[in-house]
NUKOL-795920 format. One line per field, with one value per atom (N, C-alpha, C): y, x negated, z; atom name; residue number from 1. Coordinates in steps of 0.02 Angstrom, whole numbers. Layout:
<atoms>
Y <- Y,...
X <- X,...
Z <- Z,...
atom <- CA,...
seq <- NUM,...
</atoms>
This chain:
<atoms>
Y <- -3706,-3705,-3775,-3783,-3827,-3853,-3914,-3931,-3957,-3933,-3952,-3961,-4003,-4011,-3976,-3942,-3917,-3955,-3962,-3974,-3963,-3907,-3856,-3905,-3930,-3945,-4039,-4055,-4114,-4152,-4109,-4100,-4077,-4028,-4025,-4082,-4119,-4159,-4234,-4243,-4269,-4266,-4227,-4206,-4194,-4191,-4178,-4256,-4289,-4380,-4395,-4376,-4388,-4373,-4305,-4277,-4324,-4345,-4358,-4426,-4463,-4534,-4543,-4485,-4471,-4456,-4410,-4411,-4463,-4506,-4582,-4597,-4624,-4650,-4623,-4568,-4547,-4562,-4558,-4577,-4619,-4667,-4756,-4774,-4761,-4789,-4737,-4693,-4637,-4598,-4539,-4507,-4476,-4474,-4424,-4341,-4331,-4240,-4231,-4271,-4261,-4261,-4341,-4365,-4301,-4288,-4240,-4178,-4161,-4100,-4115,-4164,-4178,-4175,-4218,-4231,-4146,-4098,-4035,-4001,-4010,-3974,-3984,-4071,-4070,-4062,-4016,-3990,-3946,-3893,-3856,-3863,-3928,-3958,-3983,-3989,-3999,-3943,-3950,-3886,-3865,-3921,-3867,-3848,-3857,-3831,-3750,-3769,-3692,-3660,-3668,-3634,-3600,-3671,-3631,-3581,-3583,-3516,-3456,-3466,-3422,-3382,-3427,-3385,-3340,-3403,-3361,-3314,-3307,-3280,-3233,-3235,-3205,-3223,-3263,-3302,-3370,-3348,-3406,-3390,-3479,-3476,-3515,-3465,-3481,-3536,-3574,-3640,-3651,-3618,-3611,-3606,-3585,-3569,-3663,-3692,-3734,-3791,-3779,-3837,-3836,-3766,-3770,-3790,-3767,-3816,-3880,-3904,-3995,-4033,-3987,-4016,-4002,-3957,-3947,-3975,-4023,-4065,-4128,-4162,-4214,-4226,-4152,-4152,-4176,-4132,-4162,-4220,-4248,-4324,-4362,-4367,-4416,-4404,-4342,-4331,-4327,-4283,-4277,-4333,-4339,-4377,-4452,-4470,-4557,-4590,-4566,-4597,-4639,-4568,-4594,-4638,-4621,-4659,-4732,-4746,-4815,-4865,-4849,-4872,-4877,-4841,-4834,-4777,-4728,-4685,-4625
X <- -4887,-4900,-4921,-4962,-5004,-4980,-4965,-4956,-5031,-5052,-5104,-5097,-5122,-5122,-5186,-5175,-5240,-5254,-5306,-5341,-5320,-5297,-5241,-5190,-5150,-5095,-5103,-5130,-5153,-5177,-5210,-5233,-5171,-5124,-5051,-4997,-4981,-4964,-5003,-5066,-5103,-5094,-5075,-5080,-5009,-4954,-4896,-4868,-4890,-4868,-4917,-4963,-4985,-4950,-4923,-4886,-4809,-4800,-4731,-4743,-4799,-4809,-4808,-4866,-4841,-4794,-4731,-4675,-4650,-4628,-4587,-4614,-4675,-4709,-4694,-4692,-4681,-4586,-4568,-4472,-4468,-4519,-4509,-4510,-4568,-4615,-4622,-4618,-4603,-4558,-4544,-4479,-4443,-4387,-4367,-4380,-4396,-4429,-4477,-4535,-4579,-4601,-4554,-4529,-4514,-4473,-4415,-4449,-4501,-4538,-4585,-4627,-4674,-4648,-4597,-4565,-4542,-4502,-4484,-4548,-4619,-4699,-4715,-4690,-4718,-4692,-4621,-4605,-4631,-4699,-4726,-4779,-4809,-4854,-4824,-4783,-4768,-4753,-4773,-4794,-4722,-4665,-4601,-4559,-4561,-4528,-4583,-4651,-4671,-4651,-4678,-4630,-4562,-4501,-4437,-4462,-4487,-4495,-4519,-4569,-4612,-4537,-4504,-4450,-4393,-4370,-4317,-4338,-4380,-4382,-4454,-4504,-4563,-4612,-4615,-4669,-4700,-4778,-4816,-4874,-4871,-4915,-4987,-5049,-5117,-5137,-5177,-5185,-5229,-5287,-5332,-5272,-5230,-5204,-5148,-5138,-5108,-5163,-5228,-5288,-5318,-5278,-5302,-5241,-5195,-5133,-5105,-5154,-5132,-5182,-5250,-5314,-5275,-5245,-5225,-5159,-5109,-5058,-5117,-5158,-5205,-5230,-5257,-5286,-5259,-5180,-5130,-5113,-5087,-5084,-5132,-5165,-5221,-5257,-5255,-5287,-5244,-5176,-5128,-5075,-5060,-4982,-4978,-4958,-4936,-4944,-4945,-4961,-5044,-5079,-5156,-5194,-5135,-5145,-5117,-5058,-5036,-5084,-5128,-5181,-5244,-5251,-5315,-5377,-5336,-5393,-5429
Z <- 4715,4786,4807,4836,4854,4928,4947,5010,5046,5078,5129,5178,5209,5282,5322,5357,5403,5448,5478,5532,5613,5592,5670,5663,5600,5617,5635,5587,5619,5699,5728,5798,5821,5806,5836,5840,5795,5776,5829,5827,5886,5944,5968,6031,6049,6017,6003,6042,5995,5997,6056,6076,6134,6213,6206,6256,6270,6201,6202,6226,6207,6248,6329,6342,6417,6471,6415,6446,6452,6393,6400,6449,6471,6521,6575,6596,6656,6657,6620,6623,6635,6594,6614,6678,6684,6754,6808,6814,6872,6899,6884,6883,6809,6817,6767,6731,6811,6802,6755,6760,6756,6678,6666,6604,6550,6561,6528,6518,6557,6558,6513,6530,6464,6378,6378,6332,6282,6338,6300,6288,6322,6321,6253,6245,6182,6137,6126,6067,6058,6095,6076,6025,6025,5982,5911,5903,5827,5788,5727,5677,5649,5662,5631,5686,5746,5795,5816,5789,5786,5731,5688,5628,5644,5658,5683,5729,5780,5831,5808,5756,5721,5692,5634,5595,5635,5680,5716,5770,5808,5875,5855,5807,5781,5861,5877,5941,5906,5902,5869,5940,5961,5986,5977,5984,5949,5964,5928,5919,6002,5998,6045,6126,6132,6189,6191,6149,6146,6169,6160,6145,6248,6273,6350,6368,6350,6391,6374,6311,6312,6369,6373,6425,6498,6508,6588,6578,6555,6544,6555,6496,6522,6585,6641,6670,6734,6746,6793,6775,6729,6725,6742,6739,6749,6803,6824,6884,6955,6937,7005,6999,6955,6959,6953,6976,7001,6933,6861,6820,6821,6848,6835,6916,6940,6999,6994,6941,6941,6900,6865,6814,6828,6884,6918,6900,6842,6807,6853
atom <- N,CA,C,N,CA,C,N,CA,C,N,CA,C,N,CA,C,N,CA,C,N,CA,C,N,CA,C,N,CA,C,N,CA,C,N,CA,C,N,CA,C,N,CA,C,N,CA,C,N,CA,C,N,CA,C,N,CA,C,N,CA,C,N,CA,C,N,CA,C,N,CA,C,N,CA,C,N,CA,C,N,CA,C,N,CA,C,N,CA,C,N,CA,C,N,CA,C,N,CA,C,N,CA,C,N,CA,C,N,CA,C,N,CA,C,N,CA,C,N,CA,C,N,CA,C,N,CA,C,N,CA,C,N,CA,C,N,CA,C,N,CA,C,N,CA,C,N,CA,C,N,CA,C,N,CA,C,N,CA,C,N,CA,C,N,CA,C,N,CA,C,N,CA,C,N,CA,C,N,CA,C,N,CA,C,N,CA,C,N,CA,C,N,CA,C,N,CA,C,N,CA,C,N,CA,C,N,CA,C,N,CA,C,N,CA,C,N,CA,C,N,CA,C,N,CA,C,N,CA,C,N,CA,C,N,CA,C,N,CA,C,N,CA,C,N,CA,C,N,CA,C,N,CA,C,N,CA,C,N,CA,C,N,CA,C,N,CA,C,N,CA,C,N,CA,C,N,CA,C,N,CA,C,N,CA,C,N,CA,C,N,CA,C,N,CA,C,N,CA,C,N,CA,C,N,CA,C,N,CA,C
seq <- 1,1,1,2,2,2,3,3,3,4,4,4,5,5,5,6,6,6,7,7,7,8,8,8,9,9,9,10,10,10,11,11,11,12,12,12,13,13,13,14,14,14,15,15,15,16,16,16,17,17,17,18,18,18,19,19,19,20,20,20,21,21,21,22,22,22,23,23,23,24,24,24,25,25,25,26,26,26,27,27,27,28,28,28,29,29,29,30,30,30,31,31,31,32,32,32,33,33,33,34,34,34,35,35,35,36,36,36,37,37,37,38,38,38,39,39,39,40,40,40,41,41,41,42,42,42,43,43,43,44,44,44,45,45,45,46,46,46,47,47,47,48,48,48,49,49,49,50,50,50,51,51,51,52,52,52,53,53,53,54,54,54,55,55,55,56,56,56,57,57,57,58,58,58,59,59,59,60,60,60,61,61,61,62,62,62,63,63,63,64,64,64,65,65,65,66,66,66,67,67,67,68,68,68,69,69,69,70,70,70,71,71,71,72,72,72,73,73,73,74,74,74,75,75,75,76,76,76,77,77,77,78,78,78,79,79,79,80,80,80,81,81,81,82,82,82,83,83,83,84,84,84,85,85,85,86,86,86,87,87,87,88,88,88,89,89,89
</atoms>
């Protein structure tokens, strides 16, 4: 058995550590809510907290449906919330 890494999971994993940067940031420097919410979003993006869900609960969710809700997480950050307003983006 061969360990590979895919492409899906890699970009999960990406975007995973991306979400989770944004939360700290928003904990740090904004509120806690907002923080804490990002932070649990992005346990959806890492490949063994899907897995666990996959095994225990049989809920996998499709890569493609994960790839519109990391863009509309980006989109409110940077566009609505006091983060992208404190930076000027």
């Amino acid at each position: 058995m061969k360990n590979r890494i895919s492409i899906s999971e890699t970009v999960s994993w990406f975007l995973g550590l991306i979400i989770f940067t944004l939360g700290i940031l928003n904990l740090i420097l904004i509120h806690p809510v907002p923080g804490l919410t990002y932070v649990l979003f992005s346990l959806l993006f890492f490949p063994p907290v899907e897995r666990f869900f996959r095994r225990k609960f049989g809920i996998s969710i499709p890569f493609a449906a994960l790839l519109v809700f990391a863009l509309v997480i980006f989109w409110f950050t940077l566009g609505v919330s006091d983060l992208g307003e404190m930076y000027g983006l």
